[in-house]
Structures are given as C-alpha cells and as structure tokens.
Backbone as a printed PyTorch tensor [residue, N CA C, xyz], in Angstrom:
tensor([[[  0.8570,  -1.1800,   0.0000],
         [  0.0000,   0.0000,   0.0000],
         [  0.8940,   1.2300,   0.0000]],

        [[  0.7680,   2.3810,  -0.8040],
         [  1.4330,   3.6890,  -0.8980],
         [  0.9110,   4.1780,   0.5610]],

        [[  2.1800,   4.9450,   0.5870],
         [  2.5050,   5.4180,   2.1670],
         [  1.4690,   6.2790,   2.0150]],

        [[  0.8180,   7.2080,   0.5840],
         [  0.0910,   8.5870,   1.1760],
         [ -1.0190,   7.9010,   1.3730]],

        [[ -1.5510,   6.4070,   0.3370],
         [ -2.9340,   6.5300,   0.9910],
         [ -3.5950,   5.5340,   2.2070]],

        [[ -2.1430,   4.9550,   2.9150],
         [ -2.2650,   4.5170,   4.5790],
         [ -3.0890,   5.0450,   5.4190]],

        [[ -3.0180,   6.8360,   5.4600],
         [ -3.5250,   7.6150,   6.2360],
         [ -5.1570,   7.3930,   5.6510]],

        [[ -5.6550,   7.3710,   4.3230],
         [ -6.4120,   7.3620,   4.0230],
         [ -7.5550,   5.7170,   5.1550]],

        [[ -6.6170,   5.0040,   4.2820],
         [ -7.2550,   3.6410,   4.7640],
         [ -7.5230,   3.5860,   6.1340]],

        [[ -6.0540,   4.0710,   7.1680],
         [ -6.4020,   3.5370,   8.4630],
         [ -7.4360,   4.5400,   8.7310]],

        [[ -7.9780,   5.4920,   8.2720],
         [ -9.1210,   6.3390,   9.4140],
         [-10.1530,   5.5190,   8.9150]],

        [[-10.3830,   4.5870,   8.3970],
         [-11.6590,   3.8800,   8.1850],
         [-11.9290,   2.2450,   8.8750]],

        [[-10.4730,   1.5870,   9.4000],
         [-10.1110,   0.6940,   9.9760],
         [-11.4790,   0.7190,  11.1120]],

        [[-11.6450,  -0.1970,  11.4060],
         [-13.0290,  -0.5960,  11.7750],
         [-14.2350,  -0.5380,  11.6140]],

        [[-14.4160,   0.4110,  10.6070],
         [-16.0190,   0.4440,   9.8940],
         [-16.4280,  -0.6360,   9.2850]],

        [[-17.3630,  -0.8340,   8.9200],
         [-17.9650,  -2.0920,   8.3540],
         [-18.4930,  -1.5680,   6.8250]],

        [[-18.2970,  -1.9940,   5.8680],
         [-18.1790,  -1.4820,   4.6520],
         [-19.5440,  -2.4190,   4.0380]],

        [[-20.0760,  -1.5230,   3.3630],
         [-21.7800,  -1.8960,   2.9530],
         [-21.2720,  -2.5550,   1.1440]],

        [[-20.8710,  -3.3310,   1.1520],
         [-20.4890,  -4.2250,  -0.0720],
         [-22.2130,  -4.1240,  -1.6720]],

        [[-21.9140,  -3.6580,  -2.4140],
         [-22.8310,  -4.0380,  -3.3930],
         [-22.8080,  -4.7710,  -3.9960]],

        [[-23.2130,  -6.0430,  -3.3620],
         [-23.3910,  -7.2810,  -4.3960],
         [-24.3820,  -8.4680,  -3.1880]],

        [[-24.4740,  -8.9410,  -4.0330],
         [-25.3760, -10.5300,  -3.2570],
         [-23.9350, -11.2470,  -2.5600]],

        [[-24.5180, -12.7080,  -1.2720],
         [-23.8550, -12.7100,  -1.2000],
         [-23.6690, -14.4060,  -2.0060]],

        [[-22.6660, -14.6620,  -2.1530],
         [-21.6730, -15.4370,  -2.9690],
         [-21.4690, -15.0970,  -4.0380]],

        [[-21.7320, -13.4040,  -4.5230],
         [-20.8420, -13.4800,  -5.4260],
         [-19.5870, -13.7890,  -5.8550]],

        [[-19.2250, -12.8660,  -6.2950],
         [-17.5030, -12.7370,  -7.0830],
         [-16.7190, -12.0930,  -5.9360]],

        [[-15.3240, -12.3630,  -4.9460],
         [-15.1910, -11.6690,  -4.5160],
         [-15.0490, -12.2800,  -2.4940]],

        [[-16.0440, -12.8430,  -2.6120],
         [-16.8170, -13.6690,  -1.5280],
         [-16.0480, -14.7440,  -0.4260]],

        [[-14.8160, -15.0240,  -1.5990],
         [-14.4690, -16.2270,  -0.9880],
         [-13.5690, -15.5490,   0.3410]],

        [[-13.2070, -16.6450,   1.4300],
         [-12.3330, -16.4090,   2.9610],
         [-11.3850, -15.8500,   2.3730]],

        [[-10.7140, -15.0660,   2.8200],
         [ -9.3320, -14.5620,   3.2180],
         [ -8.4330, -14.9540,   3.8920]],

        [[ -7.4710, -15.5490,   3.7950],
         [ -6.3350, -16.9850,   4.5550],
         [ -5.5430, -15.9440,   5.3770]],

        [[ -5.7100, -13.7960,   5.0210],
         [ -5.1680, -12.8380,   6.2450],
         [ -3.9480, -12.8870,   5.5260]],

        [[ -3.4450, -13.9280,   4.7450],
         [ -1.9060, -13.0830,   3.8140],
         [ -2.0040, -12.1030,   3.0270]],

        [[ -0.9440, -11.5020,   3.5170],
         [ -0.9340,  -9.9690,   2.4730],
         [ -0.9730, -10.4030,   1.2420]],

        [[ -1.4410,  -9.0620,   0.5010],
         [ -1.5600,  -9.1760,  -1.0380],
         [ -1.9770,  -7.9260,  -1.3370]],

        [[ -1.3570,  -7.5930,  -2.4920],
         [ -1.8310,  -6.2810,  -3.2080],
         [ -3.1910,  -5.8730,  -3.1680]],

        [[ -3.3580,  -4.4820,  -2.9510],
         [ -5.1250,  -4.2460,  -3.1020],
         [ -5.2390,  -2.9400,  -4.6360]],

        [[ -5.7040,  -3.0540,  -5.1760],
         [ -5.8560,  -2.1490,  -6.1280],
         [ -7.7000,  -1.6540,  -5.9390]],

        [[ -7.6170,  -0.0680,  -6.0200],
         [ -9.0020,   0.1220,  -5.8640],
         [ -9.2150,   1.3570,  -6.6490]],

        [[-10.1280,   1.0620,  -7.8420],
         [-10.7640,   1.3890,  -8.9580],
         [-11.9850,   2.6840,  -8.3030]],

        [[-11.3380,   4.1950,  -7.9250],
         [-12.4960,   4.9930,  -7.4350],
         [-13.4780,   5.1570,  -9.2280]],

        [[-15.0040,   4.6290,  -8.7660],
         [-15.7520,   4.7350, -10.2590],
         [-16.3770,   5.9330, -10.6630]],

        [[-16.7680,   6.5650,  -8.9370],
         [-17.5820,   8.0100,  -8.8850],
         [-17.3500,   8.6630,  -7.6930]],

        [[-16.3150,   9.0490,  -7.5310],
         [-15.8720,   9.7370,  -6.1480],
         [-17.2310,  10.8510,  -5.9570]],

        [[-17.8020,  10.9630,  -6.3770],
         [-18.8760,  11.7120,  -5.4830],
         [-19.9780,  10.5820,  -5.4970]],

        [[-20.5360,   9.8630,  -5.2460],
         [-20.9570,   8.7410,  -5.0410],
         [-20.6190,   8.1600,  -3.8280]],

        [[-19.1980,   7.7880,  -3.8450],
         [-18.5800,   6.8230,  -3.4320],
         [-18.1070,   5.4690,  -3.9510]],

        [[-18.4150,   4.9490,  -4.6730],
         [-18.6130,   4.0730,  -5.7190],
         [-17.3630,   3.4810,  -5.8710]],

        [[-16.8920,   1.9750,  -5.5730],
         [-15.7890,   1.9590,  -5.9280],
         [-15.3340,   0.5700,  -6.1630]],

        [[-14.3850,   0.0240,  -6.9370],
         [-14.0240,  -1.0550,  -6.8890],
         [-12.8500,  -1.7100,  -6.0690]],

        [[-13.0520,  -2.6260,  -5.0610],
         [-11.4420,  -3.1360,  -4.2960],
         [-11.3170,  -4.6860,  -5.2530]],

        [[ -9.9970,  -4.6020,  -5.7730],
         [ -9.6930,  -6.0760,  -6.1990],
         [ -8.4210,  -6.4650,  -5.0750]],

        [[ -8.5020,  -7.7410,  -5.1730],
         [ -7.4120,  -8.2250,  -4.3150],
         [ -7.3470,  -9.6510,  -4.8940]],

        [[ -5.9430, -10.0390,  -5.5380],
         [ -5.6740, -11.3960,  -5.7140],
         [ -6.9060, -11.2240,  -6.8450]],

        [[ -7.8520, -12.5980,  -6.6500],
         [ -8.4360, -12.7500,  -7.9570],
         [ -9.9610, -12.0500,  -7.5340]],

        [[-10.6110, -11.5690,  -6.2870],
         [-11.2920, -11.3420,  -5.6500],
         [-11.6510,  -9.6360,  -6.1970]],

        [[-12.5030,  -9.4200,  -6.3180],
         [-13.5070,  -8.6140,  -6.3940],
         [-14.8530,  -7.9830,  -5.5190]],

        [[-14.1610,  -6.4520,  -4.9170],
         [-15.7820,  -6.5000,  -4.3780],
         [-16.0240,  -4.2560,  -4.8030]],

        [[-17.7200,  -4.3470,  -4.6550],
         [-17.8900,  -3.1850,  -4.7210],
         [-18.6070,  -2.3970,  -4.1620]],

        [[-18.2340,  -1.4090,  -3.4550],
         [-18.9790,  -1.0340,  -2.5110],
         [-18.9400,   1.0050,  -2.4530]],

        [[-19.8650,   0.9280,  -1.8750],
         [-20.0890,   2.8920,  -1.6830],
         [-19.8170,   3.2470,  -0.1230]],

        [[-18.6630,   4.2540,  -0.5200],
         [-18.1180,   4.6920,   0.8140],
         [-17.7290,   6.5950,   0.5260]],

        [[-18.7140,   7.4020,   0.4220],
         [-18.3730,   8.4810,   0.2830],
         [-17.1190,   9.2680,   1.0040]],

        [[-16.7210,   8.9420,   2.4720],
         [-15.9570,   8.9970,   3.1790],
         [-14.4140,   8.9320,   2.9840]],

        [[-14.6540,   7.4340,   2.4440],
         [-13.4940,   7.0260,   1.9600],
         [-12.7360,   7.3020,   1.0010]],

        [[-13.8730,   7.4520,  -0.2370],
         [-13.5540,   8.4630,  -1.4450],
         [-12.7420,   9.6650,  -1.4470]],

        [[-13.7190,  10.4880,  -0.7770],
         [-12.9720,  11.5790,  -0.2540],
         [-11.4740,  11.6270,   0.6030]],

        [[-11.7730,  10.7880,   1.7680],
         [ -9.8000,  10.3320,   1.4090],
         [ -9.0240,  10.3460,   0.2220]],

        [[ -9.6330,   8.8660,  -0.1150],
         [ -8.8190,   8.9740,  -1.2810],
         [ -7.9390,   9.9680,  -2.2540]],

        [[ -9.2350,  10.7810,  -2.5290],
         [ -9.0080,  12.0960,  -3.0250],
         [ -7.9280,  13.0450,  -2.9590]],

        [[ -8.0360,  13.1160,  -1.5400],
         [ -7.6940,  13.9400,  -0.9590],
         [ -5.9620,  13.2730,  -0.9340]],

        [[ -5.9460,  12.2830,  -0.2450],
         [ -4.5970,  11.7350,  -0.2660],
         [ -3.5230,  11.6560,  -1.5800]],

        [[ -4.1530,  11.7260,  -2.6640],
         [ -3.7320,  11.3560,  -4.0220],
         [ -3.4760,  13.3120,  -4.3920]],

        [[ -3.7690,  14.0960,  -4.0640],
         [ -4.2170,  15.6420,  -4.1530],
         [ -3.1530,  16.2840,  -3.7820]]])
C-alpha cells in the first residue's frame, strides 16, 4: 500500500463497509489474512462508488468517506 494513501485507509479501519453485491458473489471467498496487493478502482468519487480487487477477488462497494480520502490523499 502507498505510504500517502495509509492515512487514508487507516481512518476507516473498523467500519464495516456496505459491499454491493449478493452474497456469494464474485469476490466472496475467505481470506487466509496473507498480504496481497489491493488495487481500488475509485468509479464516482462523489458517489462513493468503488471497486477493491485483491488477488483474484472482487468486491464493490459505496463509501463516500473514503472516497474523499482517497481524493484527498492522491491531491
């Protein structure tokens, strides 16, 4: 993870993130907790709207908050 957007991520560290999708989708499967790259696709930063991939895993979810980090961190 880039050092600027750490600050971003950890102020959200314990929220519970409202995922858009059913569940077993794409995305779904356990997490074995080993690191791995996260790449995250902002789709509509005013929305929130966004894509997290990890490994082969896929999920998408709206976090206006976070966005705005994002933003802001990348700025």
């Amino acid at each position: 993870m880039s050092a600027s957007v750490a600050p971003a991520m950890a102020a959200t560290a314990g929220r519970q993130a409202r995922p858009d999708r059913a569940p077993g989708a794409a995305g779904d499967a356990a997490h074995d907790g080993a690191a791995s790259d996260v790449v995250v696709h902002l789709r509509d930063a005013r929305s929130g709207e966004m894509d997290i991939f990890s490994g082969t895993s896929q999920t998408r979810l709206r976090d206006r908050e976070l966005a705005a980090r994002l933003i802001r961190a990348i700025g």
